[in-house]
C-alpha positions as CSV (number, residue, x, y, z in Angstrom):
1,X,116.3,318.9,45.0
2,X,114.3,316.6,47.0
3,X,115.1,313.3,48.4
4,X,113.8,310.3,48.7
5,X,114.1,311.0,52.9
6,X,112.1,314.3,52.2
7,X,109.1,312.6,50.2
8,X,109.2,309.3,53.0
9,X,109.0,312.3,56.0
10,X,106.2,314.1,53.9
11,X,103.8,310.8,54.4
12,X,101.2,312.0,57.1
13,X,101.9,308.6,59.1
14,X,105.1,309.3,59.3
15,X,104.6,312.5,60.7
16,X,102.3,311.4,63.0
17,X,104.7,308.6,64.2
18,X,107.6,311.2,64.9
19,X,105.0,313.8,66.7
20,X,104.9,310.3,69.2
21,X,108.8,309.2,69.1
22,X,109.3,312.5,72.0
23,X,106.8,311.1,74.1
24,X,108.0,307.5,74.4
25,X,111.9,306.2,75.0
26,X,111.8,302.8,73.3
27,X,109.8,302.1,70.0
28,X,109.1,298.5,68.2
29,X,108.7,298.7,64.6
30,X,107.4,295.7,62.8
31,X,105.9,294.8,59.8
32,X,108.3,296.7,57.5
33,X,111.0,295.7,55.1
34,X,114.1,296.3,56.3
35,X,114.7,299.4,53.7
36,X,111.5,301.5,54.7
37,X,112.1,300.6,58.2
38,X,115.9,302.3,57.3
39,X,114.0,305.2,55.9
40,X,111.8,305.5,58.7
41,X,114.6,305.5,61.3
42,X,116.6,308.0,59.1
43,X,114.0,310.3,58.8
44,X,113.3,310.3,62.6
45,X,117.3,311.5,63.0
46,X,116.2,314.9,61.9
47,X,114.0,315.2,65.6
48,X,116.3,313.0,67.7
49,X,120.7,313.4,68.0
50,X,121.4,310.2,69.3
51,X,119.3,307.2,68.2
52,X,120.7,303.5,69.5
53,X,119.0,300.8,67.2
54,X,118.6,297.1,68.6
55,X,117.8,294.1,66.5
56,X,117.4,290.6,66.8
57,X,120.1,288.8,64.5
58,X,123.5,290.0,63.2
59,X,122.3,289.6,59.8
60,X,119.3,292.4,60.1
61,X,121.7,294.8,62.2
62,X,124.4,294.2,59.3
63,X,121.6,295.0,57.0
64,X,120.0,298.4,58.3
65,X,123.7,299.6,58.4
66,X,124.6,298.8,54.7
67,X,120.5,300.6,53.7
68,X,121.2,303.6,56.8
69,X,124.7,304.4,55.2
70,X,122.8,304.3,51.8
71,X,120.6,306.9,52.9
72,X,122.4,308.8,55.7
73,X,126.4,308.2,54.9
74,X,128.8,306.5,56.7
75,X,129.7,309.9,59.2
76,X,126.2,309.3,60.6
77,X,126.1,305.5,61.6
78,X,128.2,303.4,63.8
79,X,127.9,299.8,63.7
80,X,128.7,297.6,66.7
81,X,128.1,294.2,65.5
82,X,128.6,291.0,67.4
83,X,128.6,287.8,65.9
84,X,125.4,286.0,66.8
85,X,127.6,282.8,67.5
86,X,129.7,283.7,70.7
87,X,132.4,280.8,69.9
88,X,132.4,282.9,65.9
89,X,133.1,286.0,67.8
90,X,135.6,284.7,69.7
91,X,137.2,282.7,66.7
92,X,136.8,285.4,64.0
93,X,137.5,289.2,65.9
94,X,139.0,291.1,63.3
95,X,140.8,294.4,63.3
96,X,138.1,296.6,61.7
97,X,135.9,295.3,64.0
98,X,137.4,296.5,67.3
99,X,138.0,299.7,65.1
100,X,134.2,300.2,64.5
101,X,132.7,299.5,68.0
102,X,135.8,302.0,69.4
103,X,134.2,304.7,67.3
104,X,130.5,303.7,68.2
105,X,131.7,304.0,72.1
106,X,133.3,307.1,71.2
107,X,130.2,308.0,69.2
108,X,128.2,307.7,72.1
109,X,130.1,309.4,74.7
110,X,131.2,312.7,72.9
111,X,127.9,314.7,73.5
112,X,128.5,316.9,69.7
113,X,128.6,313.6,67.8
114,X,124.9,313.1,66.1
115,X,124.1,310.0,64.7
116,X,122.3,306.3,64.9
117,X,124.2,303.8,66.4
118,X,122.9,300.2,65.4
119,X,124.0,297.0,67.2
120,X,122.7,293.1,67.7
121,X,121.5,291.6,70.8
122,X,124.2,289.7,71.0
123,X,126.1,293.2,71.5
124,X,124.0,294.4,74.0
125,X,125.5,291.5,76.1
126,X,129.1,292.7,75.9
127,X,131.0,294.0,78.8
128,X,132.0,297.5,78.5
129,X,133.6,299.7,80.4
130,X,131.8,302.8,82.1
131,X,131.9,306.1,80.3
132,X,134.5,307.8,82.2
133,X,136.6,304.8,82.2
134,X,136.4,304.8,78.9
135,X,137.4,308.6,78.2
136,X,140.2,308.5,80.4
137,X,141.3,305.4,78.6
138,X,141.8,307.7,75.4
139,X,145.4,308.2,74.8
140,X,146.3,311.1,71.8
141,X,149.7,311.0,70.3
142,X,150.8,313.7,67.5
143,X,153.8,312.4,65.1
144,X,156.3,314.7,65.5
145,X,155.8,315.3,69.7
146,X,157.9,314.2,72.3
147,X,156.5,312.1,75.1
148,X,157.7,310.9,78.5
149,X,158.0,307.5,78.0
150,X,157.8,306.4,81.9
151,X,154.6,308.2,82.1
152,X,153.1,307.1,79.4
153,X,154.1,303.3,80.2
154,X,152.2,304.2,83.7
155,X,149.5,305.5,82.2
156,X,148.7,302.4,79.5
157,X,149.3,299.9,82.5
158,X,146.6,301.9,84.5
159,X,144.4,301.2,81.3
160,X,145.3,297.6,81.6
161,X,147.8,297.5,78.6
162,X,151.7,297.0,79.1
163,X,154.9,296.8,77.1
164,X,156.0,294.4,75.5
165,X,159.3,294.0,73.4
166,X,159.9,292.8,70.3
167,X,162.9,290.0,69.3
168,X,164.9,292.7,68.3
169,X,164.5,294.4,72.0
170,X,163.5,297.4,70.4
171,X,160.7,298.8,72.4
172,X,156.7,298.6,71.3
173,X,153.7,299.8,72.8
C-alpha cells in the first residue's frame, strides 16, 4: 500500500532537496504550510536518525508535533515545548510536561533511539544539564527488588534530590 509519505518522497524536488540535506547541517524551510512542511521533514527521517526541529513560536512547534505524529506516530517524535511566555512557564509547568522533555533528553542521548525531536526557541534557551550528567542522573528501580536505602539516598542527593518525609514520618523519595 502506498502512503501519502511514499507519493510526497516520489516528487523530484523533494528528492533533490534530500540528495542536499547530507551536505549541509542546518536547513530553513519557508514558504510551506505547516502540514507539507511535516511531510517534508518526515520524509527526510528515512535519510537522517536524529533530526532536531527549531521553530519560532510555541504554537507552530505544538503544531508540527500534532501533523509529525499524524504521519510518523507518537514513538518517532519527542516534543520539548516551552511556553513562549517565561512567567506562563513558570506559572503553568505541568507534570506531562517534565515527562515529555525527560524522554526528548533521553531521546537524544541513547544513540539506538531514531526520531525527530521538535522544540521552540524559547526551549533552546533552557538550562540543561550535560549529557553524562544527565545519564548518570538515571536512576532504575524494578518493583519487587531490594535496594540499599543509604545508597540510594547518597546517590539522589548527588543528583541534587533529597528526602523528605511525609506528616505521617513515613519515608518518601
Amino acid at each position: 500500500m502506498v502512503t501519502l509519505l511514499d507519493l510526497f518522497s516520489e516528487n523530484d524536488q523533494i528528492k533533490k532537496w534530500h540528495q542536499n540535506l547530507t551536505d549541509k547541517k542546518r536547513q530553513l524551510m519557508l514558504g510551506l504550510s505547516t502540514s507539507t512542511k511535516a511531510l517534508a521533514i518526515a520524509s527526510s527521517l528515512r535519510q537522517e536518525d536524529k533530526i532536531v526541529l527549531l521553530t519560532s513560536t510555541y504554537g507552530e512547534a505544538e503544531g508540527l508535533v500534532s501533523d509529525l505524529i499524524s504521519i510518523l506516530g507518537e514513538e518517532l517524535v519527542y516534543p520539548f515545548l516551552v511556553d513562549d511566555s517565561p512567567i506562563v512557564e513558570f506559572l503553568m509547568s505541568s507534570q506531562e510536561k517534565i515527562i515529555s522533555r525527560v524522554e526528548a533528553l533521553r531521546f537524544l542521548t541513547d544513540p539506538s533511539k531514531k526520531g525527530i525531536l521538535v522544540c521552540n526557541i524559547a526551549a533552546s534557551r533552557l538550562i540543561l544539564p550535560s549529557p553524562n550528567v544527565f545519564k548518570d542522573s538515571i536512576v532504575k528501580i524494578s518493583v519487587g527488588e531490594e535496594y540499599d536505602q543509604h545508597a540510594l539516598i547518597h546517590q539522589l542527593k548527588g543528583n541534587r534530590l533529597s528526602k523528605s518525609y511525609t506528616s505521617t514520618n513515613s519515608r518518601r523519595i
